[in-house]
C-alpha positions in Angstrom: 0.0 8.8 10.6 -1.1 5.9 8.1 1.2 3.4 7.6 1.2 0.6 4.5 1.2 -3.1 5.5 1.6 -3.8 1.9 4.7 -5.6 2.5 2.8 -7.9 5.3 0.1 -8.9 2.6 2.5 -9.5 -0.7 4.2 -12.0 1.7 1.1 -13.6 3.3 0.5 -14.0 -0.5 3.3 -15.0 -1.6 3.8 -12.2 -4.3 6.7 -10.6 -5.5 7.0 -6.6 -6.3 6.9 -7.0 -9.8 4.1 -9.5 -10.4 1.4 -7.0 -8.5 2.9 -4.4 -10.0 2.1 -5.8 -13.3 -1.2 -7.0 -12.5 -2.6 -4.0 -11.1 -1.1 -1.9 -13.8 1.6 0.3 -11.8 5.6 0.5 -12.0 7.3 -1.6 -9.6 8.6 1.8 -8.4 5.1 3.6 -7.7 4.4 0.1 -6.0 8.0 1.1 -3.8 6.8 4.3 -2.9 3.3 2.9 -1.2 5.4 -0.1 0.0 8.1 2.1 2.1 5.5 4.6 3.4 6.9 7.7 1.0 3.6 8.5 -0.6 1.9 11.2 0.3 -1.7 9.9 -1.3 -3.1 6.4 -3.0 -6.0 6.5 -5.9 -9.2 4.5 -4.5 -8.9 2.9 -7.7 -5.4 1.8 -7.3 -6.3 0.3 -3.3 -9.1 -1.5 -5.3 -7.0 -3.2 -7.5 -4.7 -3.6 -4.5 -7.4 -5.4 -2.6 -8.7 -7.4 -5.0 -5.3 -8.8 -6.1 -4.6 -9.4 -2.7 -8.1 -11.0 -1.2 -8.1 -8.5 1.3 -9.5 -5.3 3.1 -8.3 -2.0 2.8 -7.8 -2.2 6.8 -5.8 -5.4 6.0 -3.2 -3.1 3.8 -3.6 0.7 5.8 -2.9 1.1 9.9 -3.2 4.2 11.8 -0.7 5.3 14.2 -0.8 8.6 16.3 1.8 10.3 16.4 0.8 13.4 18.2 1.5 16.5 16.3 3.1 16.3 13.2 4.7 19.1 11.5 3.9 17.6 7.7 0.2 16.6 8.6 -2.3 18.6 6.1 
């Protein structure tokens, strides 16, 4: 299972929601859906823009967890 630290890096930065939303060129609530783990896939560009708002790696923003089996894993 992946799961989105995004929350841990907007805080470390000391950004709010809105403002990355706005600078990377999402809605706030497209930004809430990666944010609270409900979407199901993110755009390389988009974890570009991500990371290069932030100062960060990808690693810094996505974490892997097993979970053993999963009945939604594709």
């Amino acid at each position: 299972m992946i799961i989105v630290n995004l929350d841990v890096m907007m805080a470390k930065r000391k950004i709010s929601s809105n403002e990355l939303a706005e600078k990377i060129g999402i809605t706030p609530a497209n930004l809430s859906v990666l944010k609270t783990n409900k979407g199901k896939a993110i755009r390389f560009s988009t974890l570009n823009k991500l990371c290069k708002e932030l100062k960060c790696m990808p690693g810094d923003i996505l974490d892997y967890q097993d979970k053993g089996d999963e009945e939604n894993d594709d």
